[in-house]
MARMIKE-367937 format. One record per residue (C-alpha): residue in one letter; residue number from 1; x, y, z. Coordinates in nm, 3 decimals. Example, Ala and Ser with C-alpha at 12.3 -4.5 7.8 and 13.67 -1.06 7.14 Angstrom:
BEGIN
<pt><type>A</type><seq>1</seq><x>1.230</x><y>-0.450</y><z>0.780</z></pt>
<pt><type>S</type><seq>2</seq><x>1.367</x><y>-0.106</y><z>0.714</z></pt>
This chain:
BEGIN
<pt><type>X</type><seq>1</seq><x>6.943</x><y>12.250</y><z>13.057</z></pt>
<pt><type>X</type><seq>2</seq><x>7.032</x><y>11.920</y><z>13.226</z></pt>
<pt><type>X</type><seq>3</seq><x>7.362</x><y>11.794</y><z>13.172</z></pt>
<pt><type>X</type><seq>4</seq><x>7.267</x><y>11.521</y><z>12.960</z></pt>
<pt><type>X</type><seq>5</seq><x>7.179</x><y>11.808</y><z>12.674</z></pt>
<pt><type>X</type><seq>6</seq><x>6.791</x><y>11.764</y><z>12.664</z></pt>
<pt><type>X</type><seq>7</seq><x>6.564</x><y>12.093</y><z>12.733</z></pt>
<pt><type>X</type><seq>8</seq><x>6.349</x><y>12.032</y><z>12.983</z></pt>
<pt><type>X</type><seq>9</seq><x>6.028</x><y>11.908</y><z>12.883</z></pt>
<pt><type>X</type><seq>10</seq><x>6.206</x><y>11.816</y><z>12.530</z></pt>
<pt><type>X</type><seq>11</seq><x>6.116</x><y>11.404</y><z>12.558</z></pt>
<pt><type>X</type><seq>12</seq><x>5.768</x><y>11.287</y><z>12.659</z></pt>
<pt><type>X</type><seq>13</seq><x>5.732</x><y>11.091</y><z>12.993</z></pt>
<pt><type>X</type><seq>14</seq><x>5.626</x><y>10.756</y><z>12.910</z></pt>
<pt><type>X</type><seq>15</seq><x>5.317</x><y>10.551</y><z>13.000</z></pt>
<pt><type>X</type><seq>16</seq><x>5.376</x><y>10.283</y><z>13.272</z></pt>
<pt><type>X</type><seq>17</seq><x>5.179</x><y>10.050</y><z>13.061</z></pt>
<pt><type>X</type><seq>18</seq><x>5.373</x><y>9.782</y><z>12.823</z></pt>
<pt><type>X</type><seq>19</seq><x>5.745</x><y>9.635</y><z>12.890</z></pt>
<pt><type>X</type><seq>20</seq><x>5.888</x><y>9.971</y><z>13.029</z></pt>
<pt><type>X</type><seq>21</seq><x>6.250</x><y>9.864</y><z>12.975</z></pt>
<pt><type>X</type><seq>22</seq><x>6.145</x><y>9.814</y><z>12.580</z></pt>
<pt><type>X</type><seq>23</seq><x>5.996</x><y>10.183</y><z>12.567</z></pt>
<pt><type>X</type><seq>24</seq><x>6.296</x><y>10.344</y><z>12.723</z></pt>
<pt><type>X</type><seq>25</seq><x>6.519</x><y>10.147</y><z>12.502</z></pt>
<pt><type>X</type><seq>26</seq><x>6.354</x><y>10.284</y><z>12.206</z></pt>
<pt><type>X</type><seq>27</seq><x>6.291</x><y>10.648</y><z>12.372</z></pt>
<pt><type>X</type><seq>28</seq><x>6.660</x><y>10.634</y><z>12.406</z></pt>
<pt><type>X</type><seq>29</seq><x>6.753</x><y>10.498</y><z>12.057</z></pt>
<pt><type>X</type><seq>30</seq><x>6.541</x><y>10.749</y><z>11.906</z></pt>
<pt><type>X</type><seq>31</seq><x>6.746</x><y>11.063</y><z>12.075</z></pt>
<pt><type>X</type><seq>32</seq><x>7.073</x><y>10.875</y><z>12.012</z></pt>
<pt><type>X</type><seq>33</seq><x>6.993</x><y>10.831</y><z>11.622</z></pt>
<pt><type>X</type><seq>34</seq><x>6.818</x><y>11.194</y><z>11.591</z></pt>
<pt><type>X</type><seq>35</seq><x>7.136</x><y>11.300</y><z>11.747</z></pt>
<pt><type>X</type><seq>36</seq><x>6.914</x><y>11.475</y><z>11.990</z></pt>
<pt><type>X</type><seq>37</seq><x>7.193</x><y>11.282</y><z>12.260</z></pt>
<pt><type>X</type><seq>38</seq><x>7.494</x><y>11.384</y><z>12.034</z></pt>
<pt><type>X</type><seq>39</seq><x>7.794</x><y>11.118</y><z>11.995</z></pt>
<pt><type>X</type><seq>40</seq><x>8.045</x><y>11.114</y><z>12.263</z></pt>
<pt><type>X</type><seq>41</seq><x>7.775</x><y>11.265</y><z>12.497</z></pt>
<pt><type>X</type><seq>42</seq><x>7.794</x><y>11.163</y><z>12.835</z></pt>
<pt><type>X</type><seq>43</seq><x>7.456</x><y>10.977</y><z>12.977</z></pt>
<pt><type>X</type><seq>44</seq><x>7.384</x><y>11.000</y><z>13.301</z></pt>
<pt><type>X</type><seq>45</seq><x>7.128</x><y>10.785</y><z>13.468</z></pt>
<pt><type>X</type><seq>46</seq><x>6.971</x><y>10.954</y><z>13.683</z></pt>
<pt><type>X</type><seq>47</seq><x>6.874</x><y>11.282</y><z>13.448</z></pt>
<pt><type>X</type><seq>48</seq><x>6.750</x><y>11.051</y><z>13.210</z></pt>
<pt><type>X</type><seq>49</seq><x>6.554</x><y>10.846</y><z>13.418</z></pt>
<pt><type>X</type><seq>50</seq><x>6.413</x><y>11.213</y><z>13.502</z></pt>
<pt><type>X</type><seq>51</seq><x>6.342</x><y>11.320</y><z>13.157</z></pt>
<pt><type>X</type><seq>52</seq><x>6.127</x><y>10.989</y><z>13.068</z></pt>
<pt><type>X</type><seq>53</seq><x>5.973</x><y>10.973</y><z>13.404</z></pt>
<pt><type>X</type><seq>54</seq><x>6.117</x><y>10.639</y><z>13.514</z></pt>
<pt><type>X</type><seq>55</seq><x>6.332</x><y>10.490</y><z>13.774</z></pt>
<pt><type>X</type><seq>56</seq><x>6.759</x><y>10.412</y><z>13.714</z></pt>
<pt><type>X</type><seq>57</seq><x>6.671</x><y>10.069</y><z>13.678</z></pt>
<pt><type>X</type><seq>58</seq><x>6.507</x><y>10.046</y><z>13.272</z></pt>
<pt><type>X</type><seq>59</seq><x>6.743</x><y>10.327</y><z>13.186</z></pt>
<pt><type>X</type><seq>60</seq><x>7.013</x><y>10.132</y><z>13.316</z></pt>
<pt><type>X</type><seq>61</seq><x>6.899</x><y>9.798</y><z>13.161</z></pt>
<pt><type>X</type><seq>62</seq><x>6.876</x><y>10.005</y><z>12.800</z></pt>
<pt><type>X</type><seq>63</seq><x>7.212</x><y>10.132</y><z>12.824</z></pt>
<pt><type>X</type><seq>64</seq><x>7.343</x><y>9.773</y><z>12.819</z></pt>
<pt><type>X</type><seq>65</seq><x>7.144</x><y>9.667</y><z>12.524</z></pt>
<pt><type>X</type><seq>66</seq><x>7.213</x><y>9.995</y><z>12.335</z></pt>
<pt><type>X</type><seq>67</seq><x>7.602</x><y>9.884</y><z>12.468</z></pt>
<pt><type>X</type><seq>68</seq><x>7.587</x><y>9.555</y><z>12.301</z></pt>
<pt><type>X</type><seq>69</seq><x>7.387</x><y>9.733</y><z>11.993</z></pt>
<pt><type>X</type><seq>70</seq><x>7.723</x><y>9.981</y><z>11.941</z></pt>
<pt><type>X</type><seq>71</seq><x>7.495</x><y>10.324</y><z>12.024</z></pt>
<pt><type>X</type><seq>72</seq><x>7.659</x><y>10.331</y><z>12.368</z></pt>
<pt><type>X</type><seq>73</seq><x>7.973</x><y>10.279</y><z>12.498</z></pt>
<pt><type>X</type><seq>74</seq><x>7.981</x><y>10.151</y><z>12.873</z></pt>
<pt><type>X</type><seq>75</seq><x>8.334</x><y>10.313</y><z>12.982</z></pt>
<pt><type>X</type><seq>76</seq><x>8.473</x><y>10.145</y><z>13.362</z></pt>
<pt><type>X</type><seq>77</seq><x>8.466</x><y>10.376</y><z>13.596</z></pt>
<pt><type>X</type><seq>78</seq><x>8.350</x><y>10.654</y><z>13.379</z></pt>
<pt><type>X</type><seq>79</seq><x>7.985</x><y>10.535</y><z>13.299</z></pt>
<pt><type>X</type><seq>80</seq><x>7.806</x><y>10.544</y><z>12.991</z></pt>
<pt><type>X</type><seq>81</seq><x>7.870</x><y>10.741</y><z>12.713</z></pt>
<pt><type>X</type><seq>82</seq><x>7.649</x><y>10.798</y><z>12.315</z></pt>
<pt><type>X</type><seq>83</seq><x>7.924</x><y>10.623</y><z>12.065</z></pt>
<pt><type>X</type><seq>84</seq><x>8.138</x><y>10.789</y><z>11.871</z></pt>
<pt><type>X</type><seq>85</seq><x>8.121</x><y>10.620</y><z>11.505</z></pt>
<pt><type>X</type><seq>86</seq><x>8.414</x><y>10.621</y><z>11.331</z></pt>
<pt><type>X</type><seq>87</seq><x>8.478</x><y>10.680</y><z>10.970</z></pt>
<pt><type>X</type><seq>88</seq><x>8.505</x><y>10.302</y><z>10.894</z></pt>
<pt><type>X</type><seq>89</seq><x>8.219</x><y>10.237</y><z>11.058</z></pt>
<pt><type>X</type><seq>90</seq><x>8.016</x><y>10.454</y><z>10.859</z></pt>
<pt><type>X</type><seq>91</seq><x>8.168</x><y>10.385</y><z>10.540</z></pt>
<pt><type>X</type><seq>92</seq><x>8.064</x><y>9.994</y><z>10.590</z></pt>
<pt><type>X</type><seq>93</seq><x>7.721</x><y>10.085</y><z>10.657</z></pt>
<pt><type>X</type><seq>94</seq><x>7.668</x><y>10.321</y><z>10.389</z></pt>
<pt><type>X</type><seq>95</seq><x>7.835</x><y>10.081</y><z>10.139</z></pt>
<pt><type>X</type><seq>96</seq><x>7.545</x><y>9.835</y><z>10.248</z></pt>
<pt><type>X</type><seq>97</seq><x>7.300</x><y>10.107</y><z>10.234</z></pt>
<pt><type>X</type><seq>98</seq><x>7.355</x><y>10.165</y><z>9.861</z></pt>
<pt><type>X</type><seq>99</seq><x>7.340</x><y>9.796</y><z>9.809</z></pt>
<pt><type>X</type><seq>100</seq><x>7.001</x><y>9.748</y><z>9.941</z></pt>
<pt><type>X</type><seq>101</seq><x>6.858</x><y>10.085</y><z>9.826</z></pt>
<pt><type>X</type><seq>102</seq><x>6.980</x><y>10.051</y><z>9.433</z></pt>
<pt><type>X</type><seq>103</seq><x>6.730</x><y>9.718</y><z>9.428</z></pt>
<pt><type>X</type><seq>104</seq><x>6.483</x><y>9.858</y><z>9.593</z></pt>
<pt><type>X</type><seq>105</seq><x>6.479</x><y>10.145</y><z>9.367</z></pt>
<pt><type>X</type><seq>106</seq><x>6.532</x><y>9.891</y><z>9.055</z></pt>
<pt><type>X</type><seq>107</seq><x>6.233</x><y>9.668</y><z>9.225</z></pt>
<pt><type>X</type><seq>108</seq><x>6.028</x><y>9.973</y><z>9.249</z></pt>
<pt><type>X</type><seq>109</seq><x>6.068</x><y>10.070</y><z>8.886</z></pt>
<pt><type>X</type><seq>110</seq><x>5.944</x><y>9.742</y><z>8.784</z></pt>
<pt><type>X</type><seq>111</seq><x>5.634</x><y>9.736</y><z>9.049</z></pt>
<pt><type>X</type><seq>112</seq><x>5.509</x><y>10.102</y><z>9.118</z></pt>
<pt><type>X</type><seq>113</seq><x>5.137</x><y>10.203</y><z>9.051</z></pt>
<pt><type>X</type><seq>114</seq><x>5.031</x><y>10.587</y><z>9.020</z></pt>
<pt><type>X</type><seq>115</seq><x>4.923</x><y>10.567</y><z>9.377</z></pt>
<pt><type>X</type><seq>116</seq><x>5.303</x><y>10.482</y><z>9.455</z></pt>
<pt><type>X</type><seq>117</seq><x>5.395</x><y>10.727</y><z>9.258</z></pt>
<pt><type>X</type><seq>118</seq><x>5.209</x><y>11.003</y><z>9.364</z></pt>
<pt><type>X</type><seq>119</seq><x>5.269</x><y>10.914</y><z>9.733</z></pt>
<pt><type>X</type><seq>120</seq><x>5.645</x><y>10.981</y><z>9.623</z></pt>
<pt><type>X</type><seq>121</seq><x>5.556</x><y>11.330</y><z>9.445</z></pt>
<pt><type>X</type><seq>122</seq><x>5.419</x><y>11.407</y><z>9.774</z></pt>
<pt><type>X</type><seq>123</seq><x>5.677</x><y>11.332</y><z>10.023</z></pt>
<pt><type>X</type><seq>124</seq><x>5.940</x><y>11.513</y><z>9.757</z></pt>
<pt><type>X</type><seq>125</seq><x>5.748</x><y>11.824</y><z>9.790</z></pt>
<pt><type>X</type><seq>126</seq><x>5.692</x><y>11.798</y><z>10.189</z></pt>
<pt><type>X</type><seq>127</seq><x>6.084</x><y>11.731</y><z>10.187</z></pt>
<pt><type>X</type><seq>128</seq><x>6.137</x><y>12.027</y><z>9.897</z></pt>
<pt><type>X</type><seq>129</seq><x>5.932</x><y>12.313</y><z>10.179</z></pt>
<pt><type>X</type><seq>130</seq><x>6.180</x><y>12.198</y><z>10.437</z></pt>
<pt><type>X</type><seq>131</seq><x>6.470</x><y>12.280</y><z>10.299</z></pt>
<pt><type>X</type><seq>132</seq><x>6.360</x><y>12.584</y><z>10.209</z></pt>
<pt><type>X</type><seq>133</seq><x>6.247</x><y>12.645</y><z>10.573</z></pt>
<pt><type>X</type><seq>134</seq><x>6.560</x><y>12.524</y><z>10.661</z></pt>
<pt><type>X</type><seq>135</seq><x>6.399</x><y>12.287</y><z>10.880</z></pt>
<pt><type>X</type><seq>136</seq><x>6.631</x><y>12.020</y><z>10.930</z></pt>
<pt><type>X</type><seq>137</seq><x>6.475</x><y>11.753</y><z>11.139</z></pt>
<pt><type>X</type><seq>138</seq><x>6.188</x><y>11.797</y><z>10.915</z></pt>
<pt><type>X</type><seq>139</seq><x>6.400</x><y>11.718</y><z>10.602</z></pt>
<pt><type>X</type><seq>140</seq><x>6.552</x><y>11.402</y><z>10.808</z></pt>
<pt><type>X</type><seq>141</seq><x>6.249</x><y>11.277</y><z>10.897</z></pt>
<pt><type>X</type><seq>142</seq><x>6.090</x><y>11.341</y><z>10.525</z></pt>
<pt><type>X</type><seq>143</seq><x>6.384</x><y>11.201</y><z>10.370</z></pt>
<pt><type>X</type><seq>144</seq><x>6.360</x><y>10.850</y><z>10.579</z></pt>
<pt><type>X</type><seq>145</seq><x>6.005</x><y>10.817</y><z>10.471</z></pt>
<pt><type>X</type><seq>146</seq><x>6.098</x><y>10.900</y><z>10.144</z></pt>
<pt><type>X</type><seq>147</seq><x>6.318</x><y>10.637</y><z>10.096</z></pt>
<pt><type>X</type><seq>148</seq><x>6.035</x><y>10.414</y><z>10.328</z></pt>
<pt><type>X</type><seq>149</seq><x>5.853</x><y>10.449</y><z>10.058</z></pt>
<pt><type>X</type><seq>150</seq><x>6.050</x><y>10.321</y><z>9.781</z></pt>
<pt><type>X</type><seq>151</seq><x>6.095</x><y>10.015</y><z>9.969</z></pt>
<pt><type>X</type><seq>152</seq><x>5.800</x><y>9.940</y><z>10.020</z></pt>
<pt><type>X</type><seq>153</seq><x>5.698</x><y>9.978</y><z>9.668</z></pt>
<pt><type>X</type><seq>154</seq><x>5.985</x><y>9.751</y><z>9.566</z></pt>
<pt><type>X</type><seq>155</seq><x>5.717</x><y>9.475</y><z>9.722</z></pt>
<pt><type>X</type><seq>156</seq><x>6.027</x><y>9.276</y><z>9.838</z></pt>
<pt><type>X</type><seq>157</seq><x>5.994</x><y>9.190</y><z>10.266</z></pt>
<pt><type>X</type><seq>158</seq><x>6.329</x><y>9.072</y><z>10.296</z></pt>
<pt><type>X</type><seq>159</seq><x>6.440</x><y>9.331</y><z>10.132</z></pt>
<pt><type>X</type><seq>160</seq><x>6.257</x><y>9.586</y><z>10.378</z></pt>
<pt><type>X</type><seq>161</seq><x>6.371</x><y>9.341</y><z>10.631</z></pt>
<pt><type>X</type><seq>162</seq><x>6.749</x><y>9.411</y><z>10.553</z></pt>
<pt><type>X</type><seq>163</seq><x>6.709</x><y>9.805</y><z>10.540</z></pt>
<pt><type>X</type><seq>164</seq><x>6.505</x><y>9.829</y><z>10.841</z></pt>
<pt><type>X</type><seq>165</seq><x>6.834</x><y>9.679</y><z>11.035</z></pt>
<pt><type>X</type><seq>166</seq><x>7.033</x><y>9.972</y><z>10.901</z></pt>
<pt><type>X</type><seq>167</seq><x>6.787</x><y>10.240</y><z>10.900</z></pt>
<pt><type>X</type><seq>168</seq><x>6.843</x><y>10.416</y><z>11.190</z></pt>
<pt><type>X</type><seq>169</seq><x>7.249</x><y>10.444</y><z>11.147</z></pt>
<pt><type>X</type><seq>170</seq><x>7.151</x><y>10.607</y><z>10.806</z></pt>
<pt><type>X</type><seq>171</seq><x>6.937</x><y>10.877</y><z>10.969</z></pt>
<pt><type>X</type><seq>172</seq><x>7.267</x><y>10.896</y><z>11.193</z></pt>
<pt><type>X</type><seq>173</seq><x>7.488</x><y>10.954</y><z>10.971</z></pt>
<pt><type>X</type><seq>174</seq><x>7.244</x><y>11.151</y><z>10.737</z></pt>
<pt><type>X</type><seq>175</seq><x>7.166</x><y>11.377</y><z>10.998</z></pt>
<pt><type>X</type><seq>176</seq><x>7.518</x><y>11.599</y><z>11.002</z></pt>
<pt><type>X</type><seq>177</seq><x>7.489</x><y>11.634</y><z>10.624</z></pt>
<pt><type>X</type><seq>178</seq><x>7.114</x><y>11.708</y><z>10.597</z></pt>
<pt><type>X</type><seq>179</seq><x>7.161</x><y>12.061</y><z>10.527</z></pt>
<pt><type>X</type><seq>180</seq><x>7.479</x><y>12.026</y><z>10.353</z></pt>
<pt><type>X</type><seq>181</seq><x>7.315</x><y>11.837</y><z>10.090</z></pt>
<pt><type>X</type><seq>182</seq><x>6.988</x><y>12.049</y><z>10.117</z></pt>
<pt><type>X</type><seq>183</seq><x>6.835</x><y>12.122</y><z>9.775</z></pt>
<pt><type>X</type><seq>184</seq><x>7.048</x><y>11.918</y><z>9.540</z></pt>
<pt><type>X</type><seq>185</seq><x>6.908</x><y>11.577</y><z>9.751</z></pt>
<pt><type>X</type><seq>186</seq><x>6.589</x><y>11.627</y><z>9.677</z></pt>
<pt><type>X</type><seq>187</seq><x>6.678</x><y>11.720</y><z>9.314</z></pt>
<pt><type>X</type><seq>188</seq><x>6.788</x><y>11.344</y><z>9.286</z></pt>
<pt><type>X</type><seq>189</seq><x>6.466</x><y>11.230</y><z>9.440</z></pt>
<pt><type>X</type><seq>190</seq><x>6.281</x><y>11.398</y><z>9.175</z></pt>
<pt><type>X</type><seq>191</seq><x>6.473</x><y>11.195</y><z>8.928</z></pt>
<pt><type>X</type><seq>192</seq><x>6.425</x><y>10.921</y><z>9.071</z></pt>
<pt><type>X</type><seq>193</seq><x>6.068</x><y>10.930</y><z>9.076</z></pt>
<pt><type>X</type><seq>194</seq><x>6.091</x><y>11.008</y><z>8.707</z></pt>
<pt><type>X</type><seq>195</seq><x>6.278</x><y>10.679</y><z>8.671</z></pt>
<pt><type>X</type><seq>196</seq><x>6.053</x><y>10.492</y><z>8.847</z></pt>
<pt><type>X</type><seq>197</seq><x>5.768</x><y>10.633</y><z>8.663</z></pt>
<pt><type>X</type><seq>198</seq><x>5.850</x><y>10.556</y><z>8.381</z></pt>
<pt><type>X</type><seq>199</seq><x>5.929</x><y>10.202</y><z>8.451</z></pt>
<pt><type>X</type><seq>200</seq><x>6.259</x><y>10.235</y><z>8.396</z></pt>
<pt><type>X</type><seq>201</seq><x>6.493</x><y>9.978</y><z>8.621</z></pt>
<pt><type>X</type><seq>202</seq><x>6.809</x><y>10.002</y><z>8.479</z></pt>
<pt><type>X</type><seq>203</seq><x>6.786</x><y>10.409</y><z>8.529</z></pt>
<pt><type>X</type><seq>204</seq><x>6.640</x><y>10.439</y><z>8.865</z></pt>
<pt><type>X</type><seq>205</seq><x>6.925</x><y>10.172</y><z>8.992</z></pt>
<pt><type>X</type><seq>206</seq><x>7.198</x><y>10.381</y><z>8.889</z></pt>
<pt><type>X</type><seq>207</seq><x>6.978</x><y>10.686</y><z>9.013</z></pt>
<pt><type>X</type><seq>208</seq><x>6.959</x><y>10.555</y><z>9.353</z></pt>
<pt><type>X</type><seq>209</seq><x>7.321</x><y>10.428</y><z>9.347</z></pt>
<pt><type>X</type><seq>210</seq><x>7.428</x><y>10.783</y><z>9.249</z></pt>
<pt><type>X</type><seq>211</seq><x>7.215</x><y>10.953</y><z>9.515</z></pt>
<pt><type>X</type><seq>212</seq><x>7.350</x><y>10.705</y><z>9.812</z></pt>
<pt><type>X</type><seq>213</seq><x>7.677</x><y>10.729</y><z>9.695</z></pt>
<pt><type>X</type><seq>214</seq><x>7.696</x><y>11.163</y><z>9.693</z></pt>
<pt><type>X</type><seq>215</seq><x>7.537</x><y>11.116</y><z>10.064</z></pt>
<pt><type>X</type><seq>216</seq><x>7.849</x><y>10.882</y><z>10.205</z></pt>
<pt><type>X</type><seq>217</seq><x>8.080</x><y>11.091</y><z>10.017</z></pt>
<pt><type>X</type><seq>218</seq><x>7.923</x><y>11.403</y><z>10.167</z></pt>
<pt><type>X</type><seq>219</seq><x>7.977</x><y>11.247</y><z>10.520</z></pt>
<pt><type>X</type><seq>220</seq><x>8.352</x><y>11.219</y><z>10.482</z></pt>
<pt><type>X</type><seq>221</seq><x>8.415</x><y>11.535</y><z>10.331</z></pt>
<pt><type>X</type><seq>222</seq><x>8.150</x><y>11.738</y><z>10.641</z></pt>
<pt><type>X</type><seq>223</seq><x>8.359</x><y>11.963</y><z>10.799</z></pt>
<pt><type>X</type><seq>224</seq><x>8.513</x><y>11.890</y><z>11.163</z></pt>
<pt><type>X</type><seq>225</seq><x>8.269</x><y>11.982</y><z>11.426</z></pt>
């Protein structure tokens, strides 16, 4: 175990092809966001350029966009470290989250075939088996697609647009409280699809803006780690 928290052999090495300072940005986003790199972790350049099987320079060229981004925090004389977001900052972003999500769901109600419908059913039950595994990253993962999903059936690209920006900070802040809200999550998506199935807008809206609103509250009330 390298000092930077990552088992060996943990990330891929990346392919030289493409704009390598893009694919180590988003190699490195994706651990910061999985909380794979935890926050407040210390990143040092050299073991990650080892794990992705680059040189310093497009690690060091990510940390300063992932810097101006708010992942990382570039500390003088220290070097770079994952951020620490604070409860503000996560209350803000959740707030917005429940904004876009409640007309999305409402949007979905009003535009959702069977197809969309049973490609919900589906990802509930995937989702349903890992909690029960207790497979968290599963669950995560499911649970982004999940809501994917209901996006993109709200037909709106703006929309889809706006929550891609803030996607990744929910899986962020989800992450911590996956298990904590285990079971009873995917007890809301259920009703939700039944909401949306039936067409009705009104009920999946306040569905959705129930289901967001137990996750931030879950967040502040996790225990300290």
């Amino acid at each position: 175990m390298l000092s930077s928290g990552l088992p060996q052999g943990a990330v891929p090495r990346l392919e030289r092809p493409g704009p390598l300072r893009d694919r180590v940005y988003e190699a490195l986003l994706e651990l910061i966001s999985t909380r794979a790199l935890r926050p407040g972790q210390h990143l040092v350049e050299s073991e990650l350029a080892g794990h992705l099987g680059v040189s310093r320079q497009p690690v060091r060229e990510a940390l300063q966009r992932l810097n101006t981004e708010g992942w990382v925090d570039l500390r003088p004389a220290q070097g770079a470290f994952v951020h620490e977001p604070t409860e503000a900052e996560a209350d803000q972003l959740l707030t917005v989250r429940t904004l876009l999500e409640a007309e999305a769901a409402r949007l979905a109600a009003a535009n959702a075939g069977s197809a969309g419908i049973a490609a919900l059913t589906a990802l509930c039950a995937e989702g349903e088996r890992a909690v029960a595994d207790d497979d968290v990253d599963t669950a995560v993962a499911v649970n982004a697609r999940f809501h994917g999903a209901i996006m993109e059936l709200a037909g709106n690209a703006v929309l889809a647009e706006l929550a891609a920006q803030v996607d990744r900070r929910v899986r962020w802040y989800y992450t911590p409280v996956a298990r904590q809200r285990g079971e009873q999550s995917w007890i809301e998506h259920r009703a939700l699809i039944a909401a949306i199935a039936d067409r009705d807008e009104s009920r999946a809206t306040e569905l959705m803006r129930e289901h967001t609103e137990h996750t931030r509250r879950t967040y502040h009330e996790r225990p300290a780690v």
